[in-house]
DSSP file (Angstrom, degrees, kcal/mol; ACC not computed):
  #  RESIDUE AA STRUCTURE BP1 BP2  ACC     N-H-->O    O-->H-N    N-H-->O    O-->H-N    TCO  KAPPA ALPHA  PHI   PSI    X-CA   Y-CA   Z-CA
    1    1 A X     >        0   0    0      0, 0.0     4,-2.3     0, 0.0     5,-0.3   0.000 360.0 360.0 360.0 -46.6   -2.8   24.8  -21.2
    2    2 A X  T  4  +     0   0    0      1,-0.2    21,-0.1     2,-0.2    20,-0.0   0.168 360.0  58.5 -91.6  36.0   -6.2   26.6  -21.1
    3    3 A X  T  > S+     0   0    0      3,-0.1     4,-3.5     2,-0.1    -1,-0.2   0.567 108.6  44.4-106.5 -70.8   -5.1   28.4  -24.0
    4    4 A X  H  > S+     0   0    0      1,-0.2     4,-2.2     2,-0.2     5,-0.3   0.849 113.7  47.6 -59.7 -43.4   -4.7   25.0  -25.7
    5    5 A X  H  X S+     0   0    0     -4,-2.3     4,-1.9     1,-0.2     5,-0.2   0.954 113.5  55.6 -85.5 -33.3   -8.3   23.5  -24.4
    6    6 A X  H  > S+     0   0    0     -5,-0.3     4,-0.7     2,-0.2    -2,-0.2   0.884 103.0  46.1  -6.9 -74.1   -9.7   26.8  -25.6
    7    7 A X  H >X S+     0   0    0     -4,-3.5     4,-4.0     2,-0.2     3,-0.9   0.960 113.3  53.4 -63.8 -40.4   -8.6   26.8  -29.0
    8    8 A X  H 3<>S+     0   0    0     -4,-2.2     5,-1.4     1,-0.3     6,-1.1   0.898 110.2  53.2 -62.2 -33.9  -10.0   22.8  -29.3
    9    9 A X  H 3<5S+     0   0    0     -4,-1.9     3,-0.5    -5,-0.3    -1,-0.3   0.807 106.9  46.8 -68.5 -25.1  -13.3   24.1  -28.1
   10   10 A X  H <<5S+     0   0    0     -3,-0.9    -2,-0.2    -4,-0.7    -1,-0.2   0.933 104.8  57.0 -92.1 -43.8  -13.5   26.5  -30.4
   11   11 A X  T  <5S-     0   0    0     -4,-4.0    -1,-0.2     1,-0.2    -2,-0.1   0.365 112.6-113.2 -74.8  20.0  -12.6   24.2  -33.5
   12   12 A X  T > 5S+     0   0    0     -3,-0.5     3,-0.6     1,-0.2    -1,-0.2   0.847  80.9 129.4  57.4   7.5  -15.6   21.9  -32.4
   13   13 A X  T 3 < +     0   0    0     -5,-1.4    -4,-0.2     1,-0.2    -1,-0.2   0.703  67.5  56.5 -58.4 -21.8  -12.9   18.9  -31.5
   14   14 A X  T >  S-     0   0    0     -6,-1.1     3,-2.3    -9,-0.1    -1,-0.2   0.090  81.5-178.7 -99.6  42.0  -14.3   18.5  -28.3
   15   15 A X  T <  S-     0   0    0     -3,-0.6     3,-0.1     1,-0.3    -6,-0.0  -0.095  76.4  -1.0 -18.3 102.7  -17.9   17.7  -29.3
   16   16 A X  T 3  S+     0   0    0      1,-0.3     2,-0.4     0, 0.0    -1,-0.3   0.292 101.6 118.1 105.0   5.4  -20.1   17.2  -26.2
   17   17 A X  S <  S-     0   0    0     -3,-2.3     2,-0.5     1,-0.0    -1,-0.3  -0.687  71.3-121.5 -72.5 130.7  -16.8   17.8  -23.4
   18   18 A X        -     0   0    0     -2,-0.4     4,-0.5     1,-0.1     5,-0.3  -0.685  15.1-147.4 -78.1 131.5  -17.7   20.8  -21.3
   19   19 A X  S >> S+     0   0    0     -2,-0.5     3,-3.1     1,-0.2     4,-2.0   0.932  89.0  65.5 -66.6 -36.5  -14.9   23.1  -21.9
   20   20 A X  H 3> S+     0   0    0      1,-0.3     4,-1.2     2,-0.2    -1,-0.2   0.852 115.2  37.2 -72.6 -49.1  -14.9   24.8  -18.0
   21   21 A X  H 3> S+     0   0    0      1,-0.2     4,-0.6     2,-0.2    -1,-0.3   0.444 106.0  57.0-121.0  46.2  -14.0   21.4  -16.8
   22   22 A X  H <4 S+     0   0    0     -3,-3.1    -2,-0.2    -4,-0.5    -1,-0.2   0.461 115.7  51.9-103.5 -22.1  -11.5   20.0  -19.7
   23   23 A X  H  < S+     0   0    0     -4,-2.0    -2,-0.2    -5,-0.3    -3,-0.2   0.750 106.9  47.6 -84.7 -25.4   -9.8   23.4  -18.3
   24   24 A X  H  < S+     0   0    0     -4,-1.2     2,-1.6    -5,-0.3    -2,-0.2   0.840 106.6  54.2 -63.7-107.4  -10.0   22.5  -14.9
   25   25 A X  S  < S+     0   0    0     -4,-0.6     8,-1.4     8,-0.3     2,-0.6   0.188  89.6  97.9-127.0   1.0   -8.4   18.6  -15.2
   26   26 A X  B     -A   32   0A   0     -2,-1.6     6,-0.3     6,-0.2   -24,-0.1  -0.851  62.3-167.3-107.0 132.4   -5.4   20.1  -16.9
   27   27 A X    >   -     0   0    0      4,-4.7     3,-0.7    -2,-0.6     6,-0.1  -0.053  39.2 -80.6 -91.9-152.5   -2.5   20.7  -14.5
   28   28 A X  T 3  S+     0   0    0      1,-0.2    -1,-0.1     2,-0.1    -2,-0.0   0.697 120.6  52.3 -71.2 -28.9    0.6   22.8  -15.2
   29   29 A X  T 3  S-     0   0    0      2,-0.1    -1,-0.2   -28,-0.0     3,-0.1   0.329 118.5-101.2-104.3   0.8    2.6   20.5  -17.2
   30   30 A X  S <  S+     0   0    0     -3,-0.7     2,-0.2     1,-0.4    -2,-0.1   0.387  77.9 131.1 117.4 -16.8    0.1   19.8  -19.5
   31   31 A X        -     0   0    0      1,-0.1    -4,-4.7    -5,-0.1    -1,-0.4  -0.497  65.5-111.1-100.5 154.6   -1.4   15.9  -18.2
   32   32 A X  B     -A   26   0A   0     -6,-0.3     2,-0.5    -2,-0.2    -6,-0.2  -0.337  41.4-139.1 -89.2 145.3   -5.0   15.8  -17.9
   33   33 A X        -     0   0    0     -8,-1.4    -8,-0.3    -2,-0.2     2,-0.2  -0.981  13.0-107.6-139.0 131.7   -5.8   15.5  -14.1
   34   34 A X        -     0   0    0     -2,-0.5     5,-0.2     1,-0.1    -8,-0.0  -0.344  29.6-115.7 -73.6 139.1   -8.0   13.6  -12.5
   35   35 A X     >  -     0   0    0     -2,-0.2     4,-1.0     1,-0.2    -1,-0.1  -0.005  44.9 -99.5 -64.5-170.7  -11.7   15.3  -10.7
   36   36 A X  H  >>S+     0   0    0      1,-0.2     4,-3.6     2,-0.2     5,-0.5   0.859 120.2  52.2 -71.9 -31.1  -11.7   14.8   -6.9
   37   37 A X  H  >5S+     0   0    0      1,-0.3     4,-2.1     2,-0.2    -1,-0.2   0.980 104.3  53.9 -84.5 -19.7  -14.0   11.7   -6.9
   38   38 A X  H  >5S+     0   0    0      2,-0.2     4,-1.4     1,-0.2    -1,-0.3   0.940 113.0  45.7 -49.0 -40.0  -11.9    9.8   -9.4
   39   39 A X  H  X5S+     0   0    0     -4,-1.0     4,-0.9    -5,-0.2    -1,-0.2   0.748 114.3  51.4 -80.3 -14.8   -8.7   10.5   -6.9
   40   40 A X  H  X5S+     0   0    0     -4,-3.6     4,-2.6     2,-0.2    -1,-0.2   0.860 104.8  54.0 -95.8 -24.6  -11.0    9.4   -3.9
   41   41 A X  H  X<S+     0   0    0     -4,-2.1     4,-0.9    -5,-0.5    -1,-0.2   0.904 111.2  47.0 -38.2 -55.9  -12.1    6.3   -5.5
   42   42 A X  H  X S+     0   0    0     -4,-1.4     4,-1.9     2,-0.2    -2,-0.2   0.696 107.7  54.4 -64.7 -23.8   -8.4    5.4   -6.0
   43   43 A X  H  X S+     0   0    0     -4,-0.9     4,-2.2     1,-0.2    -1,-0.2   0.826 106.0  46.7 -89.8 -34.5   -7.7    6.1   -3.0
   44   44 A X  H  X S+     0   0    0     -4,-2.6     4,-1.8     2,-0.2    -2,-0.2   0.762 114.6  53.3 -69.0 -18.9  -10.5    3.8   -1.5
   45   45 A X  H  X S+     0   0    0     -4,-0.9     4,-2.6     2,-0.2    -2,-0.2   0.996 107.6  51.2 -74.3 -41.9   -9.1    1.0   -4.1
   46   46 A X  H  X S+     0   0    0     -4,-1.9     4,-0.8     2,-0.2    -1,-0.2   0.791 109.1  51.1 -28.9 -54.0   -5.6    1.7   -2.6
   47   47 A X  H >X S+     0   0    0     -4,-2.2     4,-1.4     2,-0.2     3,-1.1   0.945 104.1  53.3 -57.0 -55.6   -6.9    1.1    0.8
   48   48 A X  H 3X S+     0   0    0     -4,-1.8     4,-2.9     1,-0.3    -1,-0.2   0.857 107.0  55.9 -42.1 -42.7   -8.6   -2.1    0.1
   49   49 A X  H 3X S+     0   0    0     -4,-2.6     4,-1.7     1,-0.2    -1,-0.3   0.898 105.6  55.3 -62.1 -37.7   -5.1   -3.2   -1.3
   50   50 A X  H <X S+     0   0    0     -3,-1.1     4,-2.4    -4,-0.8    -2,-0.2   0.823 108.9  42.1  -8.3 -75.1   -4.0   -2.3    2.0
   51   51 A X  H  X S+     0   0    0     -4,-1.4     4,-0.7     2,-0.2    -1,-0.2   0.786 112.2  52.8 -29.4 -62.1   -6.4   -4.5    3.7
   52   52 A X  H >X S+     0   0    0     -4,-2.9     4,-2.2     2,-0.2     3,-0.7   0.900 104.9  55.7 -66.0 -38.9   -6.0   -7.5    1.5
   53   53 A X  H 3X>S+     0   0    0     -4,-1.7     4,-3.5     1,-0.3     5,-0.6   0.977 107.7  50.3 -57.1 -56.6   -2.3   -7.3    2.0
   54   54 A X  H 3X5S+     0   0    0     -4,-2.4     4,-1.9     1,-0.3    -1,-0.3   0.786 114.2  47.6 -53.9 -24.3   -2.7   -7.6    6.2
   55   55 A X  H <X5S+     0   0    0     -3,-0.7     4,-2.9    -4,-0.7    -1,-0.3   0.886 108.2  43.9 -91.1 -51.9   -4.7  -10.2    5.8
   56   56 A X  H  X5S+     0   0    0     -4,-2.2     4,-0.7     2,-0.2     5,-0.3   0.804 115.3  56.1 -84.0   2.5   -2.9  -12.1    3.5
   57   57 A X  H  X5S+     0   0    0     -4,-3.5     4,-1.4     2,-0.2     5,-0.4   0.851 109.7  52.1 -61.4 -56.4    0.3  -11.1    6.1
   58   58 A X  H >X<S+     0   0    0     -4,-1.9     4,-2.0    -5,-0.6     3,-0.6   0.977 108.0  44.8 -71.9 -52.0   -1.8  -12.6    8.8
   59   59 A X  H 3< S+     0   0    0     -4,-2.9    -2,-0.2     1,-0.3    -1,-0.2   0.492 110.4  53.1 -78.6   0.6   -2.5  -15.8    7.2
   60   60 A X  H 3X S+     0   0    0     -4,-0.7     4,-2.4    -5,-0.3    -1,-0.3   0.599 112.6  47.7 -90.5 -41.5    1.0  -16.4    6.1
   61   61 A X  H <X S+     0   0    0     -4,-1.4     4,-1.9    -3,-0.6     5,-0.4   0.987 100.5  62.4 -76.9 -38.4    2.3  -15.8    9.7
   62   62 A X  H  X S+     0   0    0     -4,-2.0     4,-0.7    -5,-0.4    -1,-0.2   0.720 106.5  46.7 -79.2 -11.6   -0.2  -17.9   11.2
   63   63 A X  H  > S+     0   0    0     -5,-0.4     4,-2.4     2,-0.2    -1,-0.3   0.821 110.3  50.3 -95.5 -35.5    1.4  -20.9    9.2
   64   64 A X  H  X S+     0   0    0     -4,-2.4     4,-2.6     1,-0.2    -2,-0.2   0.840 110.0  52.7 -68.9  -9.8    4.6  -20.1   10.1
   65   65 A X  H  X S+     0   0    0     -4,-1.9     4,-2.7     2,-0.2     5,-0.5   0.902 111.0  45.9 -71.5 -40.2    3.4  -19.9   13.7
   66   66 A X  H  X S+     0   0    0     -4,-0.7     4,-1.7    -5,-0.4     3,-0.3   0.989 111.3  53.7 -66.3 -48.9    2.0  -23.2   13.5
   67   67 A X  H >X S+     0   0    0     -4,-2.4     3,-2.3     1,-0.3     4,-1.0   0.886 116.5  37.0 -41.3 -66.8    5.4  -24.4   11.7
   68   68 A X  H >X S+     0   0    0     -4,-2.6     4,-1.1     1,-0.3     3,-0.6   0.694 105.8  68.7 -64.5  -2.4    7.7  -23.0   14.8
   69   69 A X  H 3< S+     0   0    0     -4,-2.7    -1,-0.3    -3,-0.3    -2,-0.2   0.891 102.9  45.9 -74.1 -29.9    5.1  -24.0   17.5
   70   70 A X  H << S+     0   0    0     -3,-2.3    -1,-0.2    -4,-1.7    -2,-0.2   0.644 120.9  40.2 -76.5 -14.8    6.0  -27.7   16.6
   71   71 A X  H << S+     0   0    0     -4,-1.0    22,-0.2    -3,-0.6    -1,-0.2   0.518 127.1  32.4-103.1  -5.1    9.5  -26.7   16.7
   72   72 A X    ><  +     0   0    0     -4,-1.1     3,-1.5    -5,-0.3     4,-0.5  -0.724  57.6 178.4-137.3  95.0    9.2  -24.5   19.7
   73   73 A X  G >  S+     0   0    0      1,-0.3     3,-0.5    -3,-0.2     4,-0.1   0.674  88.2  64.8 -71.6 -15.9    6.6  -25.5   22.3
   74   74 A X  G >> S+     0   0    0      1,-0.2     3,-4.3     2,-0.1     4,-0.7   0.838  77.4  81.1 -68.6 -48.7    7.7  -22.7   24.2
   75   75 A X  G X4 S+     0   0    0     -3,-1.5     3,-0.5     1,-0.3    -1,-0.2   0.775  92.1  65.8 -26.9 -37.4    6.3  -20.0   21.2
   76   76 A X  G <4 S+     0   0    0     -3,-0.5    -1,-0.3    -4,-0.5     3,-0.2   0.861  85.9  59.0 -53.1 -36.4    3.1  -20.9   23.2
   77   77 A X  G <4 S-     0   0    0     -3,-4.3    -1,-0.2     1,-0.3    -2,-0.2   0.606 134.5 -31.7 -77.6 -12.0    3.9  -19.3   26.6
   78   78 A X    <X  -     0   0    0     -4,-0.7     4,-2.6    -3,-0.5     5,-0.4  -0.305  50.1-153.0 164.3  99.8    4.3  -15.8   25.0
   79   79 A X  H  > S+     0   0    0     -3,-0.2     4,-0.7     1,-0.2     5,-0.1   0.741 102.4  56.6 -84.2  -1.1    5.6  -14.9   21.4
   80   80 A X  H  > S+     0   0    0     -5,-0.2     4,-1.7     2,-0.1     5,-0.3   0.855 115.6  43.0 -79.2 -42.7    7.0  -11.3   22.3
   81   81 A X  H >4 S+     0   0    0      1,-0.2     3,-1.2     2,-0.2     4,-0.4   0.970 117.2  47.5 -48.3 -45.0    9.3  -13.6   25.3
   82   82 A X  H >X>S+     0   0    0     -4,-2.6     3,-3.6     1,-0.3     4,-3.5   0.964 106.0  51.6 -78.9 -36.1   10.0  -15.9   23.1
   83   83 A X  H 3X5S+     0   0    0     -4,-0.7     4,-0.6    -5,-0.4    -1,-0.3   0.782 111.5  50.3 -54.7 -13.0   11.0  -13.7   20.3
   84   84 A X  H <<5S+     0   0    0     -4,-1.7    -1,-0.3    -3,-1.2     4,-0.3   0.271 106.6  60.7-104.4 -12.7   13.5  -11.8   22.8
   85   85 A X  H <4>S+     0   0    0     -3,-3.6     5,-1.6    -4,-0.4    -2,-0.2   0.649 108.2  43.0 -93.5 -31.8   14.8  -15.3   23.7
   86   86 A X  H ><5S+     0   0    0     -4,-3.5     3,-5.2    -5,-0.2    -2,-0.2   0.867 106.1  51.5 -64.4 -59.4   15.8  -15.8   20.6
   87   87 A X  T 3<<S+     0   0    0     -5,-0.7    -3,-0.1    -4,-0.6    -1,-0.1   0.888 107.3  62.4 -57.2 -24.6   17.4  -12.7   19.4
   88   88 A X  T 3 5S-     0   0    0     -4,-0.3    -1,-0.3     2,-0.1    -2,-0.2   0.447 108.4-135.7 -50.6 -16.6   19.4  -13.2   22.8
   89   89 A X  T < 5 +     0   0    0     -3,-5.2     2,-0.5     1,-0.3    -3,-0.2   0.811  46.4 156.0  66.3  40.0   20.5  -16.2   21.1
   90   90 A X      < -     0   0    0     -5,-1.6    -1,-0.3     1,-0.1    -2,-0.1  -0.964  68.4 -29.5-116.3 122.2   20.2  -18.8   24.1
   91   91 A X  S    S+     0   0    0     -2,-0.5     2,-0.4     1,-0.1    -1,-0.1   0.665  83.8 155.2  41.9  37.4   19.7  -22.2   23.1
   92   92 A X        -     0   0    0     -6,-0.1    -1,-0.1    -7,-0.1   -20,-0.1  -0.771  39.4-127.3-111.6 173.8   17.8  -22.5   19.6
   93   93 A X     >  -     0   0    0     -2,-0.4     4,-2.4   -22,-0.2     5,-0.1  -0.092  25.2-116.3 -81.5 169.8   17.7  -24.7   17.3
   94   94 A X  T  4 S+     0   0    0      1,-0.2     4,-0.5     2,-0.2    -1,-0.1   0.887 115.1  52.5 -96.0  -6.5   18.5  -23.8   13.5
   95   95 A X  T  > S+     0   0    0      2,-0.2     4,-1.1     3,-0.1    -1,-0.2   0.836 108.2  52.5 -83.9 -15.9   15.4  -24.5   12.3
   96   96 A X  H  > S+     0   0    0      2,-0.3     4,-4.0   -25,-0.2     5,-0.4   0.931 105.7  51.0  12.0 -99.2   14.2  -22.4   14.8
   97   97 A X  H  < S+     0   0    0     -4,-2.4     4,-0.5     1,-0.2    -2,-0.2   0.708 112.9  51.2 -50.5 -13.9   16.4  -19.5   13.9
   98   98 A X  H  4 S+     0   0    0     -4,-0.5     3,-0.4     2,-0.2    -2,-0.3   0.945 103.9  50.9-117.6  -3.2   15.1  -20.0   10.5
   99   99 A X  H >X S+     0   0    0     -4,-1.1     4,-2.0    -3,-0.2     3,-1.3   0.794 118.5  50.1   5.9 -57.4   11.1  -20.1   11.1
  100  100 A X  H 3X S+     0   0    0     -4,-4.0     4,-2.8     1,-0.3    -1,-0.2   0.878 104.6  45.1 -84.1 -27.7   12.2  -17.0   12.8
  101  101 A X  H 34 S+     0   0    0     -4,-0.5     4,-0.5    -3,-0.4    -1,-0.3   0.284 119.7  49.1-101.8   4.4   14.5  -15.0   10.1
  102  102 A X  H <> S+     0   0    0     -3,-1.3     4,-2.4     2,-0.1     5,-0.2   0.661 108.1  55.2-104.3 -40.6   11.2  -16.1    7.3
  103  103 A X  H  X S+     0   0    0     -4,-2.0     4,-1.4     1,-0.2     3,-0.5   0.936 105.6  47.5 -41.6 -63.9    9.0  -14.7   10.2
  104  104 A X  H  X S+     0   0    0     -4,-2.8     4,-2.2     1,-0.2    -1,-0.2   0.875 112.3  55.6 -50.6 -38.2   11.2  -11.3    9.9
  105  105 A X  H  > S+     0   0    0     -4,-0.5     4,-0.8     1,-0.2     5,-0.3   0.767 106.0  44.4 -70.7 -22.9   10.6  -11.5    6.0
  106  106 A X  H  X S+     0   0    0     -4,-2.4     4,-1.5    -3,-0.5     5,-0.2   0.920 112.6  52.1 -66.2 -45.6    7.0  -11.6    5.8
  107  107 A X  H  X S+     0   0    0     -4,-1.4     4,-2.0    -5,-0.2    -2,-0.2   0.906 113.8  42.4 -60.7 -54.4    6.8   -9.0    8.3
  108  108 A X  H  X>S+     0   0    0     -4,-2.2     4,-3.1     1,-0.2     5,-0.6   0.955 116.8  51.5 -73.5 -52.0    9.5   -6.5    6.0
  109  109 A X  H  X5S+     0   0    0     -4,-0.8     4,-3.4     2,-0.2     5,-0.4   0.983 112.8  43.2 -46.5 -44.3    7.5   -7.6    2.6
  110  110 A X  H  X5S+     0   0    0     -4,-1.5     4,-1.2    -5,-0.3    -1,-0.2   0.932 119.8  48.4 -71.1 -37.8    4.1   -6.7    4.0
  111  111 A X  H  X5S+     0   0    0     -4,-2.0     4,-0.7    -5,-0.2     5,-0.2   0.979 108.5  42.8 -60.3 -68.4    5.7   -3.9    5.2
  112  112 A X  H >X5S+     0   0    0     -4,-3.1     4,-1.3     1,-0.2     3,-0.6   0.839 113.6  61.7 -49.9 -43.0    7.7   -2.4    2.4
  113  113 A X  H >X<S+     0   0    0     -4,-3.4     4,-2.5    -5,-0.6     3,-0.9   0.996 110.2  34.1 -54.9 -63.7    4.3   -3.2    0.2
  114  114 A X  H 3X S+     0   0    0     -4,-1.2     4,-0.6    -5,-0.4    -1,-0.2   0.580 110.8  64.4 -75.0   6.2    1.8   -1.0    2.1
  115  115 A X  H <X S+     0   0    0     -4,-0.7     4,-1.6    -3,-0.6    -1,-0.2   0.758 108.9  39.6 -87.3 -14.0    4.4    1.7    2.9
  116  116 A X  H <X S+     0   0    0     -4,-1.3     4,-1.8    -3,-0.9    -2,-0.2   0.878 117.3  49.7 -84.6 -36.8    4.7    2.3   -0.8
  117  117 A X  H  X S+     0   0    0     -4,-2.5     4,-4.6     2,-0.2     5,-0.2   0.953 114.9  43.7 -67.2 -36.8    0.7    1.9   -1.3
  118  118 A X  H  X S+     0   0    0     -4,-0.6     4,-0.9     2,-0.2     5,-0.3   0.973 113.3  53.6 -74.3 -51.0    0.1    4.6    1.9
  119  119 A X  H >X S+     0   0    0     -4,-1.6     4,-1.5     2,-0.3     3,-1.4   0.945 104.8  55.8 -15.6 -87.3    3.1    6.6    0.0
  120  120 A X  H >X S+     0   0    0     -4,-1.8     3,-2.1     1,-0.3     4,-1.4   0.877 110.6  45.3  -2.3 -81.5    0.6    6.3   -3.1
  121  121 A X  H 3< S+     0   0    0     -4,-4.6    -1,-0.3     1,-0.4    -2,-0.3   0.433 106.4  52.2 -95.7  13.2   -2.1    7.9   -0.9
  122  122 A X  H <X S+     0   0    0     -3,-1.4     4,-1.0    -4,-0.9    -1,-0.4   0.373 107.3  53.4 -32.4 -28.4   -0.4   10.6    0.4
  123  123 A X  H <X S+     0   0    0     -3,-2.1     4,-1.7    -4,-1.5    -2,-0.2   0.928 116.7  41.8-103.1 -40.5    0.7   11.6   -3.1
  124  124 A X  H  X S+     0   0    0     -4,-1.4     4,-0.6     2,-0.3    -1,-0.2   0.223 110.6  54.7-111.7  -2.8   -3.3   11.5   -4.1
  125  125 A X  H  > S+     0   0    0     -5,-0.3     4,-2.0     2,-0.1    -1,-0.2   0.465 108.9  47.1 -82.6 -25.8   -4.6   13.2   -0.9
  126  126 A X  H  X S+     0   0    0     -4,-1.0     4,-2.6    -3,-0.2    -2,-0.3   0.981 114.6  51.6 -83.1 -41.9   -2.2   16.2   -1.6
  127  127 A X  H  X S+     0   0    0     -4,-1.7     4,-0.8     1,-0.2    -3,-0.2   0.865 108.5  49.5  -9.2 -80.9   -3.6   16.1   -5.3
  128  128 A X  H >< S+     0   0    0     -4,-0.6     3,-1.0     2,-0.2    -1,-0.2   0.854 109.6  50.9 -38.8 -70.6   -6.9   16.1   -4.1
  129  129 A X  H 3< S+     0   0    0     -4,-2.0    -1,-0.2     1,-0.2    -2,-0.2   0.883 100.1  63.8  -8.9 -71.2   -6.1   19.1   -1.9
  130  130 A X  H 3<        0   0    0     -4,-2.6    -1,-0.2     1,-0.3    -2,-0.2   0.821 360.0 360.0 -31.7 -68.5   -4.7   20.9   -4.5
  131  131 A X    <<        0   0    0     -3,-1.0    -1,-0.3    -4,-0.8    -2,-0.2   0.368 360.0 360.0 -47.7 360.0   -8.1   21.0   -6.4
């Protein structure tokens, strides 16, 4: 590859690129690679997706809290008991049990989204290394 940005430097195609770092940003397989501050940039955008997602995780739970507190006045006294009173299955109602099984799905979506963005930046902090 720095055989290839070599010869393009020399035939005057890269007009005004410095070749030293059009030879750097090329990795092994030939794709143009990004400098460090581009990857730490992304990486701050990632995080901010990150952010926004918890947020918008908390405000989606906090209406389903509000739903099941009106269907469970109890939800009040302690949500880790109550959640452990449920999953014991003593006495709820089924709308109950399903305020609680949307509760588990908000929780696994938020999840499953920001483990693939944190995934994301892991893969663009060993990158970075690399350089």
């Amino acid at each position: 590859m720095k055989k290839l940005a070599w010869q393009l430097t020399e035939k005057k195609l890269l007009k005004g690129i410095n070749r030293n770092a059009l030879i750097i940003r090329f990795n092994e397989r030939g794709k143009m690679m990004p400098a460090k501050e581009e990857i730490e940039s992304q990486i701050m955008d990632l995080w901010d997706e990150i952010f926004t997602l918890e947020d918008k995780r908390k405000e989606e739970l906090d209406i389903k809290y509000a739903e099941w507190r009106k269907v469970e006045p109890r939800l009040d006294e302690g949500r880790d008991e109550f959640v452990a009173h449920i999953e014991s299955m003593k006495g709820i109602s089924d709308e109950s049990l399903l305020i609680y099984k949307e509760v588990k799905e908000i929780k696994v979506r938020y999840k499953q989204e920001m483990d693939k963005i944190r995934a994301k930046i892991d893969e663009m902090n060993k990158e970075k290394e690399m350089m």
